[in-house]
PDB file of N, CA, C and O in Angstrom:
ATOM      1  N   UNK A   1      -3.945  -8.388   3.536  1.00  0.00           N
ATOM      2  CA  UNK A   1      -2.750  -7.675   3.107  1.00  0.00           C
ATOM      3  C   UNK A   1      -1.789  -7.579   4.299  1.00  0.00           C
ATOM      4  O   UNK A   1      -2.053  -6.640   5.050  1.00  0.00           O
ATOM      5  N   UNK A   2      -0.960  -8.173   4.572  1.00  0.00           N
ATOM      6  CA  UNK A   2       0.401  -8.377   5.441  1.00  0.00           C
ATOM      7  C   UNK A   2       1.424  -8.038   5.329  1.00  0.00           C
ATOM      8  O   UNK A   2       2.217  -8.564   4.548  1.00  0.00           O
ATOM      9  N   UNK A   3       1.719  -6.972   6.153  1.00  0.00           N
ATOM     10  CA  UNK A   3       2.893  -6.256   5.914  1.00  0.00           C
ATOM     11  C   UNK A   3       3.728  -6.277   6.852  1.00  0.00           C
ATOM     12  O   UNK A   3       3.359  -6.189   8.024  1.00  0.00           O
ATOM     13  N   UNK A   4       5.110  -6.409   6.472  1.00  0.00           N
ATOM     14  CA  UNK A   4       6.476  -6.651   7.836  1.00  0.00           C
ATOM     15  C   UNK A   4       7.627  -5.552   7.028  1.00  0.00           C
ATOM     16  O   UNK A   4       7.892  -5.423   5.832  1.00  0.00           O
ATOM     17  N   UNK A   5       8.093  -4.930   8.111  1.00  0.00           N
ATOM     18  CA  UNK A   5       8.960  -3.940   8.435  1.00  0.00           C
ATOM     19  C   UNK A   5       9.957  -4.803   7.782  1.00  0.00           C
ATOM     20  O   UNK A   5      10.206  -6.003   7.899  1.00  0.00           O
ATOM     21  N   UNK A   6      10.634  -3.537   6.811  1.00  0.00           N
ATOM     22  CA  UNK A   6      12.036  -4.175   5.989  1.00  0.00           C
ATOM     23  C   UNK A   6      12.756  -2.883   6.055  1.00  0.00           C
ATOM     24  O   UNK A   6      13.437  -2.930   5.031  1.00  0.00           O
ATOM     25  N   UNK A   7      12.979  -1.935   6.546  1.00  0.00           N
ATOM     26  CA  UNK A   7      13.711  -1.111   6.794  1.00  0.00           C
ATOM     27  C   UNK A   7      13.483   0.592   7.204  1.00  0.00           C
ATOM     28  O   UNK A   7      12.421   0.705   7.818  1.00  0.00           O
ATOM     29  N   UNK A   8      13.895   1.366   7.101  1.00  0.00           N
ATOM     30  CA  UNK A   8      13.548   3.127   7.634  1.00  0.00           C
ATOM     31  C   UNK A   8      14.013   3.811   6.216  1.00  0.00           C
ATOM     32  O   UNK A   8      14.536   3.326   5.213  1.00  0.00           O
ATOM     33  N   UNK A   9      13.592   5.180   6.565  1.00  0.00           N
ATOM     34  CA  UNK A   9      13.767   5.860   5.497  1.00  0.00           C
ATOM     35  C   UNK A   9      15.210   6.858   6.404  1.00  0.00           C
ATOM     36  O   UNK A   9      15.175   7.394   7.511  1.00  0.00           O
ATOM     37  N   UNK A  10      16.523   6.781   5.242  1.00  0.00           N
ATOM     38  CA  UNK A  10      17.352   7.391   5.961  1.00  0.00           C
ATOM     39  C   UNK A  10      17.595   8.807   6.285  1.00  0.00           C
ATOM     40  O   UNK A  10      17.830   9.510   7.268  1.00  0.00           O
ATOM     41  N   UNK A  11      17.384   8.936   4.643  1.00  0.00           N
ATOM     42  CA  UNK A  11      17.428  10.266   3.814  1.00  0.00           C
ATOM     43  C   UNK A  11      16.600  10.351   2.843  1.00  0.00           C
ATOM     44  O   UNK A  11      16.176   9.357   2.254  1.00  0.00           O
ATOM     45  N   UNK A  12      16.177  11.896   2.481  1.00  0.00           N
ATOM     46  CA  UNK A  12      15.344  12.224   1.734  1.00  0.00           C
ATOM     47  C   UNK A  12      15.426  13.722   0.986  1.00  0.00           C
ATOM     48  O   UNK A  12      15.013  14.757   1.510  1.00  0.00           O
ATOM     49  N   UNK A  13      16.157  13.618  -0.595  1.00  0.00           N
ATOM     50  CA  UNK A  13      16.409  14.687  -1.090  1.00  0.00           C
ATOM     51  C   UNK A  13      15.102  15.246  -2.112  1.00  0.00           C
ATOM     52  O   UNK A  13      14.883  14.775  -3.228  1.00  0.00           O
ATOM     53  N   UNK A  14      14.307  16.339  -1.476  1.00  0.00           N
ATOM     54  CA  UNK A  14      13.002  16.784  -1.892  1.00  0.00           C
ATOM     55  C   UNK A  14      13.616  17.171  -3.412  1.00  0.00           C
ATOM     56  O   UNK A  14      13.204  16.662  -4.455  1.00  0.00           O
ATOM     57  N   UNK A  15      14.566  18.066  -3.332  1.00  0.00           N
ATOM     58  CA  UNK A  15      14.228  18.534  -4.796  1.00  0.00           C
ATOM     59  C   UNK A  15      14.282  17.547  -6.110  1.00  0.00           C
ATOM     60  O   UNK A  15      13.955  17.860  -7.255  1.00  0.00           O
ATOM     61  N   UNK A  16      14.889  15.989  -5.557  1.00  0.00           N
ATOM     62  CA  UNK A  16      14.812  15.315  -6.476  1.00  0.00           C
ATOM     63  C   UNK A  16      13.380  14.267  -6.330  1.00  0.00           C
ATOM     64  O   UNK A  16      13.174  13.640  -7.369  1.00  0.00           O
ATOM     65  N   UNK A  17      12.634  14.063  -5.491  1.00  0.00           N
ATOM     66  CA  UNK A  17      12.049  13.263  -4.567  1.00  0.00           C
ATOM     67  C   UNK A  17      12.721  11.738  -4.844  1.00  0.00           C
ATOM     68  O   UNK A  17      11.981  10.808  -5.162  1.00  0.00           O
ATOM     69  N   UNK A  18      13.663  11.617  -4.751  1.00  0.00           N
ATOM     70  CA  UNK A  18      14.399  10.312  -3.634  1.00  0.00           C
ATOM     71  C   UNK A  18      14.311  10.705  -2.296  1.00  0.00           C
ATOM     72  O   UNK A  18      14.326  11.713  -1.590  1.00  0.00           O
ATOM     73  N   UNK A  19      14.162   8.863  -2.212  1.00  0.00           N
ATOM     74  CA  UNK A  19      14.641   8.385  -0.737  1.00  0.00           C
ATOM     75  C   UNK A  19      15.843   7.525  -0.490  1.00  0.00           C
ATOM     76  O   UNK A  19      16.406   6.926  -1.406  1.00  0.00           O
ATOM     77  N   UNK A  20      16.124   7.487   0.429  1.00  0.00           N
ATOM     78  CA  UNK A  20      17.596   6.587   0.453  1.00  0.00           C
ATOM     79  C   UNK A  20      16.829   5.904   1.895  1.00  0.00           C
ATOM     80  O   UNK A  20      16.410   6.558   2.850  1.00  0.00           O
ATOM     81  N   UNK A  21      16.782   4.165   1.709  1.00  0.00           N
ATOM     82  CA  UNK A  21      16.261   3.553   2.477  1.00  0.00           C
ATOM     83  C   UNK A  21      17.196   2.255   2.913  1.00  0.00           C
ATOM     84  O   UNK A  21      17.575   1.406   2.106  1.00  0.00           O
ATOM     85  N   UNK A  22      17.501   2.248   4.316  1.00  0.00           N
ATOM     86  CA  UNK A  22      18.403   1.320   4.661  1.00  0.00           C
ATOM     87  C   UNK A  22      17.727   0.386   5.213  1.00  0.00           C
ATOM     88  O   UNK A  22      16.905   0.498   6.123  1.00  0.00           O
ATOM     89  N   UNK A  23      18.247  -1.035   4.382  1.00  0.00           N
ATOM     90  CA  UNK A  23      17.255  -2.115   4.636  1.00  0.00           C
ATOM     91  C   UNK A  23      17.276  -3.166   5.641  1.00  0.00           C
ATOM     92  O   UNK A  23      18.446  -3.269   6.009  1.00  0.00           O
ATOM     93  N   UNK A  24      16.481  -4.058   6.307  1.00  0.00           N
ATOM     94  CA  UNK A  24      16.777  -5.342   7.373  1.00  0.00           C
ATOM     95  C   UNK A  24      16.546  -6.286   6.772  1.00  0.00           C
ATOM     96  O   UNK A  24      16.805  -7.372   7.290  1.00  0.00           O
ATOM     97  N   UNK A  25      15.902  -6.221   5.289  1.00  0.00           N
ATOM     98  CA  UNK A  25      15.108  -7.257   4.568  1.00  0.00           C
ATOM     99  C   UNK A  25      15.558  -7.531   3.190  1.00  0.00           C
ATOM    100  O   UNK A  25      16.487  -6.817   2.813  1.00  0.00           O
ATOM    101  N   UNK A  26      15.083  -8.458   2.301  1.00  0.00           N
ATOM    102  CA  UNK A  26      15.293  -8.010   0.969  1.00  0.00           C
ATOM    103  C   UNK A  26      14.029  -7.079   0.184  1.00  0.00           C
ATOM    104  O   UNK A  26      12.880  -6.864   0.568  1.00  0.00           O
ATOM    105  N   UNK A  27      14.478  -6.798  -0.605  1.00  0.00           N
ATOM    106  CA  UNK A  27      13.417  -5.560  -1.589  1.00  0.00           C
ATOM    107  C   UNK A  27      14.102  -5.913  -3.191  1.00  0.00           C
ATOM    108  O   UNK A  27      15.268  -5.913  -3.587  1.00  0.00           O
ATOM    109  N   UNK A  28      12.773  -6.208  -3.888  1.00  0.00           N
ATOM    110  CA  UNK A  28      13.602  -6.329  -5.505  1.00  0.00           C
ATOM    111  C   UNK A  28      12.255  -5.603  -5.955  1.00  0.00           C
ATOM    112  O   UNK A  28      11.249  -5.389  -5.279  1.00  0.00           O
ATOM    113  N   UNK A  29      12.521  -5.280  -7.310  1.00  0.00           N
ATOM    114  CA  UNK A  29      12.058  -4.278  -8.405  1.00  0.00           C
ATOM    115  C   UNK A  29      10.662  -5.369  -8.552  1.00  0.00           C
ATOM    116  O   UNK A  29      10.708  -6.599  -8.564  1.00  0.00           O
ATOM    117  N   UNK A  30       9.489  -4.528  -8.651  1.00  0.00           N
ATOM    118  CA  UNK A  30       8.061  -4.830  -8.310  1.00  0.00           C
ATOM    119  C   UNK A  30       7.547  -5.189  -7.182  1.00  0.00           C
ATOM    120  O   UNK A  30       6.342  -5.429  -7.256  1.00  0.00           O
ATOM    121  N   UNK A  31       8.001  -5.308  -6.205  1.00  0.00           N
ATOM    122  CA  UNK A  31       7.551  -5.142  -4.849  1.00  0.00           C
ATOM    123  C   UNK A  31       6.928  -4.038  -4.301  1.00  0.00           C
ATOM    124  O   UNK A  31       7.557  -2.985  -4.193  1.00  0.00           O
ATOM    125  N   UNK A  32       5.774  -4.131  -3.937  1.00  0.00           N
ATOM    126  CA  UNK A  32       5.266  -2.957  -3.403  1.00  0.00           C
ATOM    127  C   UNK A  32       5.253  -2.641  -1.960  1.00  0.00           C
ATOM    128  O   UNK A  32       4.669  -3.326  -1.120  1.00  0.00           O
ATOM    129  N   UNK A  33       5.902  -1.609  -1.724  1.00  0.00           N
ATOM    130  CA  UNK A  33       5.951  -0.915  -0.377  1.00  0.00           C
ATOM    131  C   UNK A  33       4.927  -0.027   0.372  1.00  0.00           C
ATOM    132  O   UNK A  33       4.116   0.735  -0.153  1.00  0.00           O
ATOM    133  N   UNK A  34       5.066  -0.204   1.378  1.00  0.00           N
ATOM    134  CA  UNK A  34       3.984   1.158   2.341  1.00  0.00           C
ATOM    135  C   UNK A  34       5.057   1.888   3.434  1.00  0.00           C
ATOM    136  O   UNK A  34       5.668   1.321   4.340  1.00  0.00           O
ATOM    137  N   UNK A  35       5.092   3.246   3.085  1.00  0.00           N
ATOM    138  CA  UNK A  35       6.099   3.842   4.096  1.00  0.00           C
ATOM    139  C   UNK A  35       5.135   4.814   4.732  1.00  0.00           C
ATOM    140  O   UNK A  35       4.477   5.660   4.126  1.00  0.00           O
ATOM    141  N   UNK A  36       5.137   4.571   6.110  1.00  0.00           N
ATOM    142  CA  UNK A  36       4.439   5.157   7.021  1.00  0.00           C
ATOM    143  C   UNK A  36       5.544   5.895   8.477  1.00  0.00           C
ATOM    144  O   UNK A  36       6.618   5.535   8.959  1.00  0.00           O
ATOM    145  N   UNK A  37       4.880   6.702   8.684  1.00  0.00           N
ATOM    146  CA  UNK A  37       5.657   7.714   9.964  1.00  0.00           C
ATOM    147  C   UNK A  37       4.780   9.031  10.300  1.00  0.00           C
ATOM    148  O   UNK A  37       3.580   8.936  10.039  1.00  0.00           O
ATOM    149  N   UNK A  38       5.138   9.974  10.725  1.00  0.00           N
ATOM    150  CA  UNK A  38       4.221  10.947  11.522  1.00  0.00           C
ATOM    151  C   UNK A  38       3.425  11.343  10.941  1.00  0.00           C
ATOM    152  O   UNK A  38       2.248  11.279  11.295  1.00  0.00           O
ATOM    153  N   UNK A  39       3.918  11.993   9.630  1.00  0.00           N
ATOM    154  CA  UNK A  39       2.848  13.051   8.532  1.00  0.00           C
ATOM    155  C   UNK A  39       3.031  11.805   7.035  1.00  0.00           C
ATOM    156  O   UNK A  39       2.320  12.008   6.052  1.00  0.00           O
ATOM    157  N   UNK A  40       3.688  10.998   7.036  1.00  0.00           N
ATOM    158  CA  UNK A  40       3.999   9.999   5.520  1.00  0.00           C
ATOM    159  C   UNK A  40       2.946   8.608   5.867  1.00  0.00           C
ATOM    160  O   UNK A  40       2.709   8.073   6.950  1.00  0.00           O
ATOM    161  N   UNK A  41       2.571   8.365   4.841  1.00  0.00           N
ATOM    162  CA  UNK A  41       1.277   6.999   4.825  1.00  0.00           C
ATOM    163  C   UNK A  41       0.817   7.000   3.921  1.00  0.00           C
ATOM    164  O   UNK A  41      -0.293   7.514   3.781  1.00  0.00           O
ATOM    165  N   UNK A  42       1.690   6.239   2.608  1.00  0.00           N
ATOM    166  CA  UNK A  42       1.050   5.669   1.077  1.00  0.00           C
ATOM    167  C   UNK A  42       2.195   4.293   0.863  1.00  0.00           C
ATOM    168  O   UNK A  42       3.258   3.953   1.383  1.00  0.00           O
ATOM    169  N   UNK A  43       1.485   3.879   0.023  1.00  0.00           N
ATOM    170  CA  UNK A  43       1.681   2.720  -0.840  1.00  0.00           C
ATOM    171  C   UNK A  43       2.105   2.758  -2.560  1.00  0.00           C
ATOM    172  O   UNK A  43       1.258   2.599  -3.438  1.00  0.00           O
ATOM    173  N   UNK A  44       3.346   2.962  -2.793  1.00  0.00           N
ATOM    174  CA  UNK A  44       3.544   2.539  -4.058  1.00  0.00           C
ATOM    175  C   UNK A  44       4.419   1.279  -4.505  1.00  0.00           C
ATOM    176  O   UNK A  44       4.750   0.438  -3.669  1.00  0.00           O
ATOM    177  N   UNK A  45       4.770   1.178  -5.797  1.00  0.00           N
ATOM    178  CA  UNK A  45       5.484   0.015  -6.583  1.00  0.00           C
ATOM    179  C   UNK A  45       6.910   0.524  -6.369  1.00  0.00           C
ATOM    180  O   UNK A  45       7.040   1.613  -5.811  1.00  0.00           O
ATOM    181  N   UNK A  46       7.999  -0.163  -6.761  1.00  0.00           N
ATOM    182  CA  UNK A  46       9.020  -0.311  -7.240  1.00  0.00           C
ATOM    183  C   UNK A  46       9.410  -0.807  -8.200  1.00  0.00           C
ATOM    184  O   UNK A  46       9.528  -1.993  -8.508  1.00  0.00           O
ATOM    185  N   UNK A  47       9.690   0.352  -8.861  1.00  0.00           N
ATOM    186  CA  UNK A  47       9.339   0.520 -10.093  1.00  0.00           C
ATOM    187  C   UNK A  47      11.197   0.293 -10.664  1.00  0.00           C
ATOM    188  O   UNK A  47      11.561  -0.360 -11.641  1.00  0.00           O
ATOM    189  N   UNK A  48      11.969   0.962  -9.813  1.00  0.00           N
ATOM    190  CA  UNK A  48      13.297   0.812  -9.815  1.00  0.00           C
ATOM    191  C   UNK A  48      14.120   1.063  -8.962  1.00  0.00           C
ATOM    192  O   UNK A  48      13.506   1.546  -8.010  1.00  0.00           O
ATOM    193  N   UNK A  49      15.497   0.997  -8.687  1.00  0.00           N
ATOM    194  CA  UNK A  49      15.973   1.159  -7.185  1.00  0.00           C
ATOM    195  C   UNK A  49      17.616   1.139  -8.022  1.00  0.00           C
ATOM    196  O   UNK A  49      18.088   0.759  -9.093  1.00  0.00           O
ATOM    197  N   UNK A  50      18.143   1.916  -6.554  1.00  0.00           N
ATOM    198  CA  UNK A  50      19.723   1.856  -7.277  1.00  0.00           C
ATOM    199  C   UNK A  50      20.397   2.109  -5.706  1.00  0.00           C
ATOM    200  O   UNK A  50      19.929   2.788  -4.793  1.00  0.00           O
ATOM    201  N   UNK A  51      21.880   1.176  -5.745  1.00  0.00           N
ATOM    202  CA  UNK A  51      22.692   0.904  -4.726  1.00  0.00           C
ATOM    203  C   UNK A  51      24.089   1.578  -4.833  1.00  0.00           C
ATOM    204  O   UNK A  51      24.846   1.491  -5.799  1.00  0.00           O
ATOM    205  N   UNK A  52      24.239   2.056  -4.032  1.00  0.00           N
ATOM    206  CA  UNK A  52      25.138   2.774  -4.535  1.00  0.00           C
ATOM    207  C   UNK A  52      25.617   3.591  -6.220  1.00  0.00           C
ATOM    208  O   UNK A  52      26.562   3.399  -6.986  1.00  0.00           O
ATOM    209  N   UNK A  53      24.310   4.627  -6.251  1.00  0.00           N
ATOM    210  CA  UNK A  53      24.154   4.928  -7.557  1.00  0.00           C
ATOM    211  C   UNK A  53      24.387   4.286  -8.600  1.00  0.00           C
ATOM    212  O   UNK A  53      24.904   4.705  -9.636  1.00  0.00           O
ATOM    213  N   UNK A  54      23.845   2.795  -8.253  1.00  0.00           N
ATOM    214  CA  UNK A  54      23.707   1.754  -9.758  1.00  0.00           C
ATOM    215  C   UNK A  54      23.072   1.136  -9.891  1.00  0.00           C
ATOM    216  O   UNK A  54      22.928   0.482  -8.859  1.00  0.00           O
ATOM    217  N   UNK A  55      22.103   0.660 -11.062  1.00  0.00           N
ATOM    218  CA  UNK A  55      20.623  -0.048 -10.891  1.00  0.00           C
ATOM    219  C   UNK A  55      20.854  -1.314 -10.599  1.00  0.00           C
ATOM    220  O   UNK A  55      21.749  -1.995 -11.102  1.00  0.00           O
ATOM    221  N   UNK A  56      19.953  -1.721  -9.670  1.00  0.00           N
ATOM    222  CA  UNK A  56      19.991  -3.063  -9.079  1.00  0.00           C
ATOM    223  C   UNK A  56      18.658  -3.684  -8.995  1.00  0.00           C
ATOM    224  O   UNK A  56      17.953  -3.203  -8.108  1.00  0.00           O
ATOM    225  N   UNK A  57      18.065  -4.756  -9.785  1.00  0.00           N
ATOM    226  CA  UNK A  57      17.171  -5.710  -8.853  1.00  0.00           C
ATOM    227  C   UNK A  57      16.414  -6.134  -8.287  1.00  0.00           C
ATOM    228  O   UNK A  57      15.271  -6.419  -8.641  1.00  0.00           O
ATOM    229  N   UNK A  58      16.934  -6.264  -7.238  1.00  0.00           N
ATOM    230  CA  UNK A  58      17.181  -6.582  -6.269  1.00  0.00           C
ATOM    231  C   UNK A  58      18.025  -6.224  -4.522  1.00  0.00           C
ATOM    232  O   UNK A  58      19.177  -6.095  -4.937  1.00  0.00           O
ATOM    233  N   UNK A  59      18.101  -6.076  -3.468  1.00  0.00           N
ATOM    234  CA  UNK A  59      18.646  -4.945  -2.143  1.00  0.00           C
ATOM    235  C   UNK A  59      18.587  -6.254  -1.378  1.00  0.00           C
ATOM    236  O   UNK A  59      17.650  -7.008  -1.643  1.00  0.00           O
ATOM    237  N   UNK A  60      19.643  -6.685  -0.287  1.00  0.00           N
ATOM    238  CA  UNK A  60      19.457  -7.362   0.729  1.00  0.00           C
ATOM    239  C   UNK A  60      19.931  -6.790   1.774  1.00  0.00           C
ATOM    240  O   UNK A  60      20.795  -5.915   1.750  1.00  0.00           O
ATOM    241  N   UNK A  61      19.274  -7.350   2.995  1.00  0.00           N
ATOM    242  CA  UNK A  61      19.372  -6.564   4.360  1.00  0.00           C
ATOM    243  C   UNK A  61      20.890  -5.854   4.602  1.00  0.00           C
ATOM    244  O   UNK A  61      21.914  -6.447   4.266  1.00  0.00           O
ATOM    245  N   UNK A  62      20.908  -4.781   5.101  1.00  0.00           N
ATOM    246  CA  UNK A  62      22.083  -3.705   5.074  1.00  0.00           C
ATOM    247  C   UNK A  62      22.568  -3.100   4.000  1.00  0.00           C
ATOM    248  O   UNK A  62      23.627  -2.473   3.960  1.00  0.00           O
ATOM    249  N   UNK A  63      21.524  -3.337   2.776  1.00  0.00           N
ATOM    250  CA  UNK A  63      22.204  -2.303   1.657  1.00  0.00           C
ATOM    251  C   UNK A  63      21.510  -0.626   1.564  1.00  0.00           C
ATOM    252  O   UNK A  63      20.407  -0.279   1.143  1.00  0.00           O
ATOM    253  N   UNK A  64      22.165  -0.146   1.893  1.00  0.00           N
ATOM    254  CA  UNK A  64      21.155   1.313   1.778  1.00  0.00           C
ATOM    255  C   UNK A  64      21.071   2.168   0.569  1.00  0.00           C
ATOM    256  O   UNK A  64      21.929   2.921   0.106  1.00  0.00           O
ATOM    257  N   UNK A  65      19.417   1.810  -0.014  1.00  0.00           N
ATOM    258  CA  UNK A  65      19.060   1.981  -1.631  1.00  0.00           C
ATOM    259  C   UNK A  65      18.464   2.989  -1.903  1.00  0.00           C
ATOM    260  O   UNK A  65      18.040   3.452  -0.844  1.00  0.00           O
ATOM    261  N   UNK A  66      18.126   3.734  -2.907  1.00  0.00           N
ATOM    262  CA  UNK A  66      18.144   4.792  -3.206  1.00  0.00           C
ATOM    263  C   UNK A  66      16.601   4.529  -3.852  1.00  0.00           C
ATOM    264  O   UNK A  66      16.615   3.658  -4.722  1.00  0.00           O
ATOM    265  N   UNK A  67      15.371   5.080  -3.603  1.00  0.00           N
ATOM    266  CA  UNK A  67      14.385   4.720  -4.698  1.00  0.00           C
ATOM    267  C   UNK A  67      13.432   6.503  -5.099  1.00  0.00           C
ATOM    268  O   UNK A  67      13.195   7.280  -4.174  1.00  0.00           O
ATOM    269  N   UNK A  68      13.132   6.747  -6.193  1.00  0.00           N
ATOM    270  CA  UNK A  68      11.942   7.653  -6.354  1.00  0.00           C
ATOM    271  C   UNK A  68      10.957   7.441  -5.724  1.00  0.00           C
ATOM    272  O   UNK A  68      10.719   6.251  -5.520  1.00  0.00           O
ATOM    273  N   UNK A  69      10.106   8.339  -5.230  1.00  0.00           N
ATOM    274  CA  UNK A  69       9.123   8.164  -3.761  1.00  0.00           C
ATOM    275  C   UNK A  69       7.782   9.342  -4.506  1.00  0.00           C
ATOM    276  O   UNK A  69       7.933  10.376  -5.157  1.00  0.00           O
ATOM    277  N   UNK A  70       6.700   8.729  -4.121  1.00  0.00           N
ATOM    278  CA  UNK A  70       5.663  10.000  -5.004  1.00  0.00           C
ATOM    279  C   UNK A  70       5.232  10.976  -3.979  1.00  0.00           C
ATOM    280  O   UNK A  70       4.625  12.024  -4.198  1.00  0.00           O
ATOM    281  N   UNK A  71       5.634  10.485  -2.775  1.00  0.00           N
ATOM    282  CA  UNK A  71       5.423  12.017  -1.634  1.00  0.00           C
ATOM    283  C   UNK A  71       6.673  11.788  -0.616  1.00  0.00           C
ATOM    284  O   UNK A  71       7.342  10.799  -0.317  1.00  0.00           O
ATOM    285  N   UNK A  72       6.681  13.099  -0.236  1.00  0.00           N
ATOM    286  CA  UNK A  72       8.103  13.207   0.947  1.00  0.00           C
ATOM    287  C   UNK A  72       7.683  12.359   2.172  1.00  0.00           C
ATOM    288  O   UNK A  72       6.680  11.962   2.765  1.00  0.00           O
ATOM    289  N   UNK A  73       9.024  12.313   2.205  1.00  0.00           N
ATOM    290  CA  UNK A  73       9.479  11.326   3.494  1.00  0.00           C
ATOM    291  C   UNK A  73      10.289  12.036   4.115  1.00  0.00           C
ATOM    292  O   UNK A  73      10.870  13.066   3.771  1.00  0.00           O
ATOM    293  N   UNK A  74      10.322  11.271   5.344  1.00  0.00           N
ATOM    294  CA  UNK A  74      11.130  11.452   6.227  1.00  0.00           C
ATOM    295  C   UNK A  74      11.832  10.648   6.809  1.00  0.00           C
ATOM    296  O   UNK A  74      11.445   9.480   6.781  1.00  0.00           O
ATOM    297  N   UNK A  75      13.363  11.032   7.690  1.00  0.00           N
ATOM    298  CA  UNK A  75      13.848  10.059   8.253  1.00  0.00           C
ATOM    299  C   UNK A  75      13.143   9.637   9.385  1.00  0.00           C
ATOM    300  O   UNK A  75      12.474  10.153  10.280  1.00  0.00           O
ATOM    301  N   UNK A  76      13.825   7.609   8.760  1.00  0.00           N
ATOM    302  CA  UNK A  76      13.254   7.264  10.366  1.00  0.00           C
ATOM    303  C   UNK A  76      12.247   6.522   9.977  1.00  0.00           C
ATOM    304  O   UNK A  76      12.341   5.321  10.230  1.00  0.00           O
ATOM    305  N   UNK A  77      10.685   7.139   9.071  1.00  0.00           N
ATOM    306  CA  UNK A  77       9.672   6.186   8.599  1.00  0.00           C
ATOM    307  C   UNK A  77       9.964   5.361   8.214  1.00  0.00           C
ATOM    308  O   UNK A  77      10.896   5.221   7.422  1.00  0.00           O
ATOM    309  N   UNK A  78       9.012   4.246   8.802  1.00  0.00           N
ATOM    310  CA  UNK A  78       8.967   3.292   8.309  1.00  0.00           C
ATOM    311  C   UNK A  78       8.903   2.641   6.914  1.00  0.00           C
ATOM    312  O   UNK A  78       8.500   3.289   5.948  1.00  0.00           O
ATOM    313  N   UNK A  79       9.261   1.490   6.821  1.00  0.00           N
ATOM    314  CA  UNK A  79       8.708   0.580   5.565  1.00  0.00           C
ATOM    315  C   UNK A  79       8.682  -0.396   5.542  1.00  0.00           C
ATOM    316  O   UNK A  79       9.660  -1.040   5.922  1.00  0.00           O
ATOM    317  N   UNK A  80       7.483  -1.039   5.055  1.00  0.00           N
ATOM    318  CA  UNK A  80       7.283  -2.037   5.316  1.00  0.00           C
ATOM    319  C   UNK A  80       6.706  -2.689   3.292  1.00  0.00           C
ATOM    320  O   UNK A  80       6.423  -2.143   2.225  1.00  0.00           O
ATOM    321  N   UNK A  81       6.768  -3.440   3.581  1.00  0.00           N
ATOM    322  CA  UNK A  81       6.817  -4.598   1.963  1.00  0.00           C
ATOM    323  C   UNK A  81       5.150  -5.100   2.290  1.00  0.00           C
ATOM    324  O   UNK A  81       4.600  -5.178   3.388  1.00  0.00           O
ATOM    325  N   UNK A  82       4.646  -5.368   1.070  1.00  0.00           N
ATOM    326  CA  UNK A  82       3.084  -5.890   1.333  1.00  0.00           C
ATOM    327  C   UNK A  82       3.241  -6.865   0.450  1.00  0.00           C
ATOM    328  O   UNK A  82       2.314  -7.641   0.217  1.00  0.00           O
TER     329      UNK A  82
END
């Protein structure tokens, strides 16, 4: 299982659990991610994603995307694509 860094977590609004993740890589809808950082370290799907509050896809490097996250994040963690 091989995983490479595709972007950080920018922002993170708990009461909705989004993340807003700015990317170096591409990321499209079923790709599964691992976002790791101090206290954050799981693995889910992408399930859906939205760019500038509109569903997309698909994300290529420098778009900063918005996804539902099943535990908090923080800025800064990592992510990486598996």
């Amino acid at each position: 299982m091989e995983e490479k860094q595709i972007g950080a977590v920018d922002h993170f609004f708990g009461n909705i659990s989004v993340s807003m993740i700015k990317l170096t890589d591409t990321l499209k809808v079923g790709d599964k991610i691992h976002i790791k950082g101090n206290t954050s370290d799981f693995v889910q799907d992408i399930s859906s994603m939205q760019i500038d509050r509109v569903p997309a896809q698909e994300a290529k490097a420098g778009d900063l995307i918005s996804i539902k996250v099943d535990q908090k994040v923080r800025k800064d963690d990592a992510v990486y694509k598996i």
